[in-house]
Residue frames as qw, qx, qy, qz and C-alpha x, y, z in Angstrom:
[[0.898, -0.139, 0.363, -0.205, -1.35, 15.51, 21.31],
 [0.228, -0.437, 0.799, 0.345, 1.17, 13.26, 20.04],
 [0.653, 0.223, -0.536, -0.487, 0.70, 11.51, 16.59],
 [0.976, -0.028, 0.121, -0.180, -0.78, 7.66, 16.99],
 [0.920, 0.275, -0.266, 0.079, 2.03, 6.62, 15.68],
 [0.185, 0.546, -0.544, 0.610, 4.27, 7.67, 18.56],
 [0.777, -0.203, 0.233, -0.548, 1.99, 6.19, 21.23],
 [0.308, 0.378, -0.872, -0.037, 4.53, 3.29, 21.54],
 [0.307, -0.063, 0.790, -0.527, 2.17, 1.26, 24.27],
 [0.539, 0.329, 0.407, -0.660, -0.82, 2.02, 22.99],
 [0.666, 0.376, -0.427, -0.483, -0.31, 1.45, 19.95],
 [0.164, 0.288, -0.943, -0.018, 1.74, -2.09, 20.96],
 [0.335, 0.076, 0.750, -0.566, -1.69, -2.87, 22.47],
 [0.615, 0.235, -0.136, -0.741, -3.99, -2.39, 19.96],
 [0.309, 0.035, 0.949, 0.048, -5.10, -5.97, 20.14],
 [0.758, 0.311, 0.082, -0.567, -8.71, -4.95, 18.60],
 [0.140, -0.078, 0.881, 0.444, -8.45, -7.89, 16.81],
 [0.647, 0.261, 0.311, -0.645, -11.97, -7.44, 15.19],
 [0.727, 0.003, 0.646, -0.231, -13.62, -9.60, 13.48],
 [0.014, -0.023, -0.778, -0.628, -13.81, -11.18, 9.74],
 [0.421, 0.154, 0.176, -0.876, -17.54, -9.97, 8.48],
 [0.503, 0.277, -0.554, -0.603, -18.32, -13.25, 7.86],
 [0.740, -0.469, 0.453, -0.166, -19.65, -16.01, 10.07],
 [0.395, -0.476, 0.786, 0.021, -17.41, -19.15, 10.44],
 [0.731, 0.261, -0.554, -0.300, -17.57, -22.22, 7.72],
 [0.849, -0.315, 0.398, -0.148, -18.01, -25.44, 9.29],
 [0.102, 0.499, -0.828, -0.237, -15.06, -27.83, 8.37],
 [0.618, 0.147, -0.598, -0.490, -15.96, -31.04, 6.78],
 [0.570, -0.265, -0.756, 0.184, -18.09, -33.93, 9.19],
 [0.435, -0.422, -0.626, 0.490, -18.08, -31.10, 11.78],
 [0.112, -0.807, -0.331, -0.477, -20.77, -28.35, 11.27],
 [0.251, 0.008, -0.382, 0.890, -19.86, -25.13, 13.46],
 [0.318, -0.741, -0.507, -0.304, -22.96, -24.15, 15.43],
 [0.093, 0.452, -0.090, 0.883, -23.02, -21.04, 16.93],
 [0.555, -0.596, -0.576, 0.059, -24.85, -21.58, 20.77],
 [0.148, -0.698, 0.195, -0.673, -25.15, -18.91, 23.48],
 [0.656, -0.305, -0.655, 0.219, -24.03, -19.82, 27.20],
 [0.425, -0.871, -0.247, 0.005, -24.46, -18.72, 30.61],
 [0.703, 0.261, -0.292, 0.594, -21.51, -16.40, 31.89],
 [0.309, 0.044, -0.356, 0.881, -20.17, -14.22, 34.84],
 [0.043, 0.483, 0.184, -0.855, -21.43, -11.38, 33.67],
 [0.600, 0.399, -0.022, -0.693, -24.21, -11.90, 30.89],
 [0.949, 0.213, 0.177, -0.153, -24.64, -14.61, 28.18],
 [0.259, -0.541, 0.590, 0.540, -21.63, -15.31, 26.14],
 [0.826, 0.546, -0.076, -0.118, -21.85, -16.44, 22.10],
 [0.502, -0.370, 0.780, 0.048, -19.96, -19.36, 21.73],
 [0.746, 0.452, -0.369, -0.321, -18.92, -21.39, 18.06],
 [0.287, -0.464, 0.838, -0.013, -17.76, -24.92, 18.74],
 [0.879, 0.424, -0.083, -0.202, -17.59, -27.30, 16.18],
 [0.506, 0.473, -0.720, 0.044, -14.62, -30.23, 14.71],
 [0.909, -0.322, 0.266, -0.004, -13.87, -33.72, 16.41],
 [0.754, 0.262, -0.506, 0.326, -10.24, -35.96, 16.51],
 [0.773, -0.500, -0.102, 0.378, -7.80, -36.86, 19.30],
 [0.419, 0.372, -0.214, 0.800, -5.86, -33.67, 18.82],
 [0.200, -0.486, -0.533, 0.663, -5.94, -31.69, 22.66],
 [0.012, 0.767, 0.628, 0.134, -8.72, -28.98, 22.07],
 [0.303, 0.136, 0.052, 0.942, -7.77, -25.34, 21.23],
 [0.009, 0.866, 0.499, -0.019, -10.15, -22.43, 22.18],
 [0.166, 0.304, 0.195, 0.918, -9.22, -18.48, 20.86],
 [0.227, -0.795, -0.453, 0.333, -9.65, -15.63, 22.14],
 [0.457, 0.706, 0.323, 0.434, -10.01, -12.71, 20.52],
 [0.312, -0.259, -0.347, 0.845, -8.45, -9.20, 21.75],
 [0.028, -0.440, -0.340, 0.830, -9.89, -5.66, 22.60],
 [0.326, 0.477, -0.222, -0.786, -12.96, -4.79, 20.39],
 [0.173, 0.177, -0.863, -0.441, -12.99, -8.01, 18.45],
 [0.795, 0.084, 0.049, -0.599, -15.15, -11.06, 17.97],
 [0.795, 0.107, 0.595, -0.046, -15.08, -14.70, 17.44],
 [0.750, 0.617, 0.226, -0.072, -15.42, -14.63, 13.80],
 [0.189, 0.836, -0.495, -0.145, -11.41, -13.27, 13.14],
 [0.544, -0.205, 0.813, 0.020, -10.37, -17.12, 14.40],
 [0.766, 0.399, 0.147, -0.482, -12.73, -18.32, 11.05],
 [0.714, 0.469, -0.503, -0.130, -10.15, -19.66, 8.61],
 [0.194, -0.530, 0.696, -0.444, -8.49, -20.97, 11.79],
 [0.638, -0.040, 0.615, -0.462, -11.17, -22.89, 13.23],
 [0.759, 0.534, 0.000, -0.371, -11.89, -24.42, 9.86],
 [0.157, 0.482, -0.855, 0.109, -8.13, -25.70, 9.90],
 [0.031, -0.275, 0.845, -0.457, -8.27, -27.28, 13.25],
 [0.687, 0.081, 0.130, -0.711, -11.89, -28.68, 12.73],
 [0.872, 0.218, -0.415, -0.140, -10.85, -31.37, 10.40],
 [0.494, 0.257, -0.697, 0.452, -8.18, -33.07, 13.39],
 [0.341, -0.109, -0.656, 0.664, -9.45, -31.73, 16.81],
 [0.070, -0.870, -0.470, 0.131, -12.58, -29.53, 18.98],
 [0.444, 0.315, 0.059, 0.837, -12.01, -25.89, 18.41],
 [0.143, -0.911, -0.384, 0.049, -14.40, -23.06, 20.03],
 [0.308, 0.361, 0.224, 0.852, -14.13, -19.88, 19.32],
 [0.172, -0.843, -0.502, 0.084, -16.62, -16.86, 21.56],
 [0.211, 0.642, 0.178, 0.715, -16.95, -13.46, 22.28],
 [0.443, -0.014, -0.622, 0.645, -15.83, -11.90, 25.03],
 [0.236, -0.613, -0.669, 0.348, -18.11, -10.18, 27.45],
 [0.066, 0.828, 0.131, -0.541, -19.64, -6.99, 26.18],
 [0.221, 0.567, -0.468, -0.640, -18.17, -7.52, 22.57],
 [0.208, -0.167, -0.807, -0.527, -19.24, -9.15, 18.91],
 [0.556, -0.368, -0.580, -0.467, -22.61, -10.87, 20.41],
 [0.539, -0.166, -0.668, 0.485, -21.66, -11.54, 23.76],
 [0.314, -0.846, -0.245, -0.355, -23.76, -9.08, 26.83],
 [0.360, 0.065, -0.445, 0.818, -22.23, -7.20, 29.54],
 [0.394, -0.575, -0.704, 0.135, -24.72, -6.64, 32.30],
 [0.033, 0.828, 0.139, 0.541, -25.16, -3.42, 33.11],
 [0.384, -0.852, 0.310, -0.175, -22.96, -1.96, 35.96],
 [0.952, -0.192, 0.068, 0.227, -20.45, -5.06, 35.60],
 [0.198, -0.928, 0.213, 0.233, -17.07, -4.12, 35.79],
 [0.869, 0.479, -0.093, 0.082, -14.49, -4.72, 33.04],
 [0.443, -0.638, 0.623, 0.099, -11.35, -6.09, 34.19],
 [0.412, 0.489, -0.738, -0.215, -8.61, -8.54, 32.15],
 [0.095, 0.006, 0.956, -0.277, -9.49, -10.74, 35.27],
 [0.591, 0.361, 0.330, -0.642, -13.12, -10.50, 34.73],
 [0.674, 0.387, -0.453, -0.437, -12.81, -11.96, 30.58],
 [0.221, 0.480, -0.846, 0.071, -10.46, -14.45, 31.96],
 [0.375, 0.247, 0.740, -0.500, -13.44, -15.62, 34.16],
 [0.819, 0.343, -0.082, -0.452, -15.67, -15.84, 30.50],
 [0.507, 0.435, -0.724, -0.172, -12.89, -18.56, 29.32],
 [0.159, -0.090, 0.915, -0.359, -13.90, -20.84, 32.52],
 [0.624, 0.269, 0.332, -0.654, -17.56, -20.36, 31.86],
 [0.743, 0.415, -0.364, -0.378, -16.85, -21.33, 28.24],
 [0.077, 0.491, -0.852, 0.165, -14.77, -24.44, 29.53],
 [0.323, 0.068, 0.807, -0.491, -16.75, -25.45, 32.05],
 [0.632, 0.170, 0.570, -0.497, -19.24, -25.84, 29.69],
 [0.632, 0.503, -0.489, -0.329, -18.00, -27.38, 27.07],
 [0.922, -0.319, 0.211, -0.056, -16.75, -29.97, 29.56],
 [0.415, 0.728, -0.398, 0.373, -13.08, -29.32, 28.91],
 [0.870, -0.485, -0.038, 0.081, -10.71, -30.65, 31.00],
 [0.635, -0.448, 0.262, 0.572, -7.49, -29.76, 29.14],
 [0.480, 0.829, 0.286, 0.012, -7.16, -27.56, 26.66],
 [0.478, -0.077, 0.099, 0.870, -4.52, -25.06, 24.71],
 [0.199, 0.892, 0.296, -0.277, -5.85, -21.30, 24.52],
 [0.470, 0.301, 0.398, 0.729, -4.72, -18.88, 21.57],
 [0.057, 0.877, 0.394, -0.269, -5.11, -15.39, 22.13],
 [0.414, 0.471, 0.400, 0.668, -4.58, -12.36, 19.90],
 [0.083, 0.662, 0.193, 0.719, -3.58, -9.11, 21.16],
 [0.485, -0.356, 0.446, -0.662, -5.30, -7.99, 24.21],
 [0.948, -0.193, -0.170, -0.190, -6.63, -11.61, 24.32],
 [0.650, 0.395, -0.555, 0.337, -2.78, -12.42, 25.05],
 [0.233, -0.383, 0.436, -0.780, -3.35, -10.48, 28.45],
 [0.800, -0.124, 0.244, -0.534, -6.71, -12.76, 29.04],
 [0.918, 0.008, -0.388, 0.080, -5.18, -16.11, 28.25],
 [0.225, 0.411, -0.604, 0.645, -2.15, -14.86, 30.79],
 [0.487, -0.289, 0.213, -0.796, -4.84, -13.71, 33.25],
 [0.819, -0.105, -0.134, -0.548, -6.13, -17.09, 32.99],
 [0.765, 0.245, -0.554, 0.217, -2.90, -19.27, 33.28],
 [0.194, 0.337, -0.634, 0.668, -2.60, -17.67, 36.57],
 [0.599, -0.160, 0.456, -0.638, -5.81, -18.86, 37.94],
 [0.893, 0.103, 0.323, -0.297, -5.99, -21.95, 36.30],
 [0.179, 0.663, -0.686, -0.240, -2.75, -23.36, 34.95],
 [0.556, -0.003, 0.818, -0.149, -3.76, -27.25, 36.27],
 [0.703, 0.484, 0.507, -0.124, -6.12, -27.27, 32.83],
 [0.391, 0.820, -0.289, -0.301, -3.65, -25.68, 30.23],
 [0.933, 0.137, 0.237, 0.234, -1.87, -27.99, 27.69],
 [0.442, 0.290, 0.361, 0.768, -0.32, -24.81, 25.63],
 [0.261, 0.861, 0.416, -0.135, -0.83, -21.45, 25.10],
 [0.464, 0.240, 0.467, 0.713, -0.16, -19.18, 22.01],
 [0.088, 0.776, 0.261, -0.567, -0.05, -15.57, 21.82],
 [0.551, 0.547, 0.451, 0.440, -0.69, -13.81, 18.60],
 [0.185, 0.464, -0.166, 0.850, 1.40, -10.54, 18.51],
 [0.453, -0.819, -0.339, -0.096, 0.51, -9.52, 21.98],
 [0.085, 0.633, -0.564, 0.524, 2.68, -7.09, 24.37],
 [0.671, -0.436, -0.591, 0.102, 3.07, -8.21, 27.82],
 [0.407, -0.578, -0.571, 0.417, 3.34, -6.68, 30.79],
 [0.231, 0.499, 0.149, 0.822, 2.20, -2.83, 30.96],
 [0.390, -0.830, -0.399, 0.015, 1.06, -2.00, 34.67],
 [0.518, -0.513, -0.097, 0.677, 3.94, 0.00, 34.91],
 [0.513, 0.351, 0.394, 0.677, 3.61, 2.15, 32.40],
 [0.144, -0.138, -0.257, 0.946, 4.36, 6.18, 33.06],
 [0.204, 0.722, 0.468, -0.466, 1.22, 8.27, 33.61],
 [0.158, 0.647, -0.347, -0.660, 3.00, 10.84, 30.86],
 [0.070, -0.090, 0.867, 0.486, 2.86, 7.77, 28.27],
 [0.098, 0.504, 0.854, -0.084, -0.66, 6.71, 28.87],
 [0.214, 0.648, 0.412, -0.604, -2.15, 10.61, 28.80],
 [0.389, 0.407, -0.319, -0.762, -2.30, 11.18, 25.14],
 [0.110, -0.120, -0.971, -0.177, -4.37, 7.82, 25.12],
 [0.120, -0.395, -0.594, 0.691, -5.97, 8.85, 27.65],
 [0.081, 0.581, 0.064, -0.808, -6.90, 12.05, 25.77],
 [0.170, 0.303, -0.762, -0.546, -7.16, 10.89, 22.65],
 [0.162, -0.381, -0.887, 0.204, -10.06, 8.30, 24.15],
 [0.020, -0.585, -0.425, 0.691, -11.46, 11.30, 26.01],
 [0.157, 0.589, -0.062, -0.790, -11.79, 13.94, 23.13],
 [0.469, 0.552, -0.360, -0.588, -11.94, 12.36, 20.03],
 [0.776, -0.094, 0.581, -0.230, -12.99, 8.54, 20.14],
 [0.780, 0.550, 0.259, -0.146, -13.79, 7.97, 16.80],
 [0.513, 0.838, -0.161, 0.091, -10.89, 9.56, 15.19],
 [0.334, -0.714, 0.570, -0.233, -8.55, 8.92, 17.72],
 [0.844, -0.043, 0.533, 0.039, -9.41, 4.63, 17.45],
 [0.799, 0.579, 0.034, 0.161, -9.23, 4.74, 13.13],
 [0.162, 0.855, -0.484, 0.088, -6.03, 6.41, 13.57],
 [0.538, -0.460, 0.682, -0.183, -4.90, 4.05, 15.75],
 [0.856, 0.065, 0.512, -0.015, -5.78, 0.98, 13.59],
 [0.557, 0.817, -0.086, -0.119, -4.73, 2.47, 10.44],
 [0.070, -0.762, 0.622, -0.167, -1.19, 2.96, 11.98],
 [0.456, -0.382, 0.804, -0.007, -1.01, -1.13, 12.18],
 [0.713, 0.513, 0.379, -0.290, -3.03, -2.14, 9.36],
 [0.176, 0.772, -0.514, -0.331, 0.12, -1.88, 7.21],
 [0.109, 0.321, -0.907, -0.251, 0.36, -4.95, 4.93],
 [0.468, 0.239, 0.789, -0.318, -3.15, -6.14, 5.84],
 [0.180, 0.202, 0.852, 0.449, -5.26, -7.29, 3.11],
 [0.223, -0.326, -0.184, -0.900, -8.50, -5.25, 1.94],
 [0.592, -0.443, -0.536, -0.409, -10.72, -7.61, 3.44],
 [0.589, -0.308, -0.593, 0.454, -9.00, -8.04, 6.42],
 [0.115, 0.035, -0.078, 0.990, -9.03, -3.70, 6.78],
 [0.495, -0.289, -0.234, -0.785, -12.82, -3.51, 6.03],
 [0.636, -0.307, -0.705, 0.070, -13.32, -6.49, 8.30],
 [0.462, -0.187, -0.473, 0.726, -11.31, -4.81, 11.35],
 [0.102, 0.011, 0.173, -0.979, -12.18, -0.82, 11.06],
 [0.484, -0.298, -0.532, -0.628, -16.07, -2.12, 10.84],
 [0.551, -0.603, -0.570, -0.089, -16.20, -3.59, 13.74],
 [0.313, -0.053, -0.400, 0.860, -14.25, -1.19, 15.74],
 [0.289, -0.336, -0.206, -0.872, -17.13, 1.26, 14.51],
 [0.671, -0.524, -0.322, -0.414, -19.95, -1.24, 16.25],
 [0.608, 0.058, -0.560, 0.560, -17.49, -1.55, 19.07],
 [0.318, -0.896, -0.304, -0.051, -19.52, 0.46, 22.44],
 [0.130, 0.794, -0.347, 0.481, -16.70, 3.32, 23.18],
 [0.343, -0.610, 0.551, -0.454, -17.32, 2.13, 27.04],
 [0.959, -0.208, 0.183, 0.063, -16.42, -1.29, 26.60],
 [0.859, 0.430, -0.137, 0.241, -13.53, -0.59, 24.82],
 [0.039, -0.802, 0.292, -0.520, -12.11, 2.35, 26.99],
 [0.886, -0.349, 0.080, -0.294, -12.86, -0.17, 29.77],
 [0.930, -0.062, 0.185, 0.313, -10.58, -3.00, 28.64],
 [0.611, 0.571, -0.186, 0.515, -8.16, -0.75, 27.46],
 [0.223, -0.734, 0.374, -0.520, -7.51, 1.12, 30.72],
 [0.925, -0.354, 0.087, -0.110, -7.56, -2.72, 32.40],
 [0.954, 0.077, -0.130, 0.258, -5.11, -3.82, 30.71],
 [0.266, 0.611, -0.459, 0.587, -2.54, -1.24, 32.26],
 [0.671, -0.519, 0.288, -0.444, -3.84, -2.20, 35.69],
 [0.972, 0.007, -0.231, -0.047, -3.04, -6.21, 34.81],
 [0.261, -0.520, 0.754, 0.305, 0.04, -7.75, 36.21],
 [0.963, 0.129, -0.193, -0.140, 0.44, -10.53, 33.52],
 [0.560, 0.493, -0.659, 0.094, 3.95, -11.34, 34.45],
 [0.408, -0.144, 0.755, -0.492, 2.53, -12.67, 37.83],
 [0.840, 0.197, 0.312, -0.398, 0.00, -14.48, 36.34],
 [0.852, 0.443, -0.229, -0.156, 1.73, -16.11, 33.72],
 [0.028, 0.579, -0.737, 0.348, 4.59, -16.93, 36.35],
 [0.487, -0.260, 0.771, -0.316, 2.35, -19.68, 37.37],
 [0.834, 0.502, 0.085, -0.211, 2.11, -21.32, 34.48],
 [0.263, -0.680, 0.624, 0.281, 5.27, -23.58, 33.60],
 [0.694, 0.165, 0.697, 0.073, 3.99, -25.53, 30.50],
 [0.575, 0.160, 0.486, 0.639, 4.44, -25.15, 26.79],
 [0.103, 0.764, 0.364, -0.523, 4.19, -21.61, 25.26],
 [0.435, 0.291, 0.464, 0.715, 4.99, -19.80, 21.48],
 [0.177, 0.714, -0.011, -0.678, 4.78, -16.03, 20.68],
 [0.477, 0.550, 0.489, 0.481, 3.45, -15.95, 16.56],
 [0.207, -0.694, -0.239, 0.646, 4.57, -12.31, 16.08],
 [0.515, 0.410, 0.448, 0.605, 4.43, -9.96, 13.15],
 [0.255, 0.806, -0.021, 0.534, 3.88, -6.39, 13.62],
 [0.480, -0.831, 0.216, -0.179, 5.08, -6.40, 17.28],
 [0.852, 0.079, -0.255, 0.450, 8.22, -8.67, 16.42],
 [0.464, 0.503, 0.051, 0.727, 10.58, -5.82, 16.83],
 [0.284, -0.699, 0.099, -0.649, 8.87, -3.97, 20.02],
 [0.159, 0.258, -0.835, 0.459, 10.50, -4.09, 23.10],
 [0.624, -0.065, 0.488, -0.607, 6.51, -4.44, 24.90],
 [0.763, 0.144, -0.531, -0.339, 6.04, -7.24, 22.62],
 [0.769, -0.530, 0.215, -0.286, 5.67, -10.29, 25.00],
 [0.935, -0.015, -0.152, 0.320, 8.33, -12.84, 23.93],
 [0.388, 0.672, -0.286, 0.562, 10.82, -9.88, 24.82],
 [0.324, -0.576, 0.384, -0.645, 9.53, -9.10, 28.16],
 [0.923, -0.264, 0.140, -0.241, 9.00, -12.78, 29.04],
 [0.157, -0.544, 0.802, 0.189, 12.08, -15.16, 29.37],
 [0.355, 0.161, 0.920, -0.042, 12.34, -18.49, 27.79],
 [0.607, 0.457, 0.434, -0.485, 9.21, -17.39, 25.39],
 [0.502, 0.009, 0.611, 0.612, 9.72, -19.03, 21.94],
 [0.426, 0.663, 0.140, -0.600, 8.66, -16.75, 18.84],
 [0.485, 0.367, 0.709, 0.358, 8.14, -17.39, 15.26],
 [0.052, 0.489, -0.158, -0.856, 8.27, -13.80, 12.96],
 [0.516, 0.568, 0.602, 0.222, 5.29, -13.42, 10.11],
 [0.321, -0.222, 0.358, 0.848, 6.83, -10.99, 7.82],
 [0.113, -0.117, -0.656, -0.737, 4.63, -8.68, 5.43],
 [0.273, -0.527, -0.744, -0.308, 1.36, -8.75, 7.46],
 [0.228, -0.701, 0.020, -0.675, -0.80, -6.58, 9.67],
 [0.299, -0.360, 0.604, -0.646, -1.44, -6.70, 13.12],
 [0.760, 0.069, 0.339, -0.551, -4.13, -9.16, 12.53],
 [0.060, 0.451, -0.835, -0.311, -1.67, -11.78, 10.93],
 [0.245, 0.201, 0.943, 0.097, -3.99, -14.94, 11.00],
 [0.414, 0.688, 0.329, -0.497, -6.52, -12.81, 9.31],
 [0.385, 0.748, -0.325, -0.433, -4.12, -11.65, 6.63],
 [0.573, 0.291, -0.757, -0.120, -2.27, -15.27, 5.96],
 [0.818, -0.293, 0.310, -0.385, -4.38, -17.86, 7.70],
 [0.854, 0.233, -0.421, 0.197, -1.76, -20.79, 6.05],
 [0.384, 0.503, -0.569, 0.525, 1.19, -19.35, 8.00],
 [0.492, -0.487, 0.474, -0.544, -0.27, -18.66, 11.29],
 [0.918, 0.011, -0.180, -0.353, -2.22, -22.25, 10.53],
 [0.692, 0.457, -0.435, 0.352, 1.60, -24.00, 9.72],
 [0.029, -0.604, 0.514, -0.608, 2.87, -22.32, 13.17],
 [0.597, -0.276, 0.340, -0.672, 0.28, -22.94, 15.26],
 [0.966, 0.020, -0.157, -0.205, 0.01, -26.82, 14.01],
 [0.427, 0.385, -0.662, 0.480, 4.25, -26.80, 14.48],
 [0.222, -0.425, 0.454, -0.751, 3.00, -25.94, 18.33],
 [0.799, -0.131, 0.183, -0.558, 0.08, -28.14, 18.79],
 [0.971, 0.023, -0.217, -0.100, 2.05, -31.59, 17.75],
 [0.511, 0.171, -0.656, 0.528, 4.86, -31.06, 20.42],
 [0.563, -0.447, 0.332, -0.610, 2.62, -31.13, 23.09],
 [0.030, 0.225, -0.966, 0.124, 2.73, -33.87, 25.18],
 [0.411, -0.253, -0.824, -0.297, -0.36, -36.63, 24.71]]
């Protein structure tokens, strides 16, 4: 089996963004309360908290992850504007209904649920990783309600990828889960902080094998560059270990601006929540009113 660290897809995928093992500080005037809503395919766990006239941001986490990695984030954007933060279907807190089927188009359907009931009308999403796929996934069914969206290292399009690339994932999934995932994170975890390492490879651990396998085999199925073709409004790639890879998404996408965090892991707004913060506010105050 090839080494993880040759596993140029897979590895460019590894969105696990998992979580920070800590729950979410509320920012100041605007307590973060943690509320469960109806979705799709089971409940969802949902943090929304902060008030101002800045256009409401909601994150999404990627493959494996949780809510809780967004934390120093939300705690920014709390003191100026609504934030929400949740967990995607079948991961952190969030249920996956037995027999439901796990598709990139299927999360993208939790980010309406969570909309629709927050009573959102326009919004900018922020995804991270595999979330980059599910905010895509979503711009192409529902681009009328997007103000912005902001991927955090994510690749982008991979439904073509050869069968011969994919089978020592494949295998590697198949034979040796456990060892096969830590490898895998290790191999991007270069320059991450301690907490941010004990944060991430923890929750991979409580991560169910067959939800991840799931959303990892989806996202080769996804188009995203159809779906984000119908989407023709503001967009920013924050990139830091996928700067440099040709699947990285501002490569494969024309027109996609990017911004390069040097020195951090895969899980850059984990490891320097200022910088991402600094970007991500550059982004949010050239939108248009």
């Amino acid at each position: 089996m090839a080494a993880v660290s040759e596993l140029r897809v897979p590895v460019a995928l590894l969105s696990l963004s998992l979580a920070v093992a800590c729950a979410v500080r509320a920012a100041p005037g605007a307590p973060a309360s943690p509320e469960w809503i109806p979705g799709p395919r089971g409940r969802l766990r949902v943090d929304d908290g902060g008030d101002g006239s800045g256009v409401p941001v909601v994150f999404v986490h990627g493959n494996g992850g949780n809510r809780t990695q967004w934390a120093a984030t939300l705690v920014h954007l709390r003191r100026s504007r609504r934030a929400i933060a949740f967990d995607l279907a079948g991961m952190g807190d969030s249920e996956l209904l037995p027999g439901e089927p796990i598709s990139v188009e299927g999360f993208a359907r939790d980010i309406e649920a969570v909309a629709d009931a927050a009573g959102l009308s326009r919004f900018v999403l922020v995804g991270h990783s595999y979330g980059g796929a599910v905010i895509a996934a979503y711009a192409g069914m529902r681009p009328d309600r997007l103000a912005g969206l902001v991927f955090a290292d994510s690749a982008g399009d991979l439904h073509d990828t050869p069968d011969a690339t994919l089978e020592p994932l494949r295998r590697g999934l198949r034979d040796d889960y456990r060892g096969f995932t830590e490898k895998w994170f290790e191999s991007i975890l270069t320059g991450a902080r301690p907490e941010t390492r004990e944060a991430v490879l923890t929750s991979l651990r409580r991560t169910r094998p067959e939800v991840f396998i799931g959303a990892t085999e989806a996202a080769y199925r996804f188009h995203l560059d159809a779906d984000l073709a119908r989407y023709r409004g503001p967009r920013l790639s924050i990139a830091s270990w996928l700067f440099g890879n040709p699947v990285a998404i501002h490569r494969t996408t024309p027109d996609m601006p990017v911004r390069h965090m040097e020195g951090v892991s895969h899980w850059l707004m984990m490891d320097r929540p200022e910088e991402f913060d600094s970007h991500l506010d550059d982004f949010l105050a050239k939108l248009p009113r």
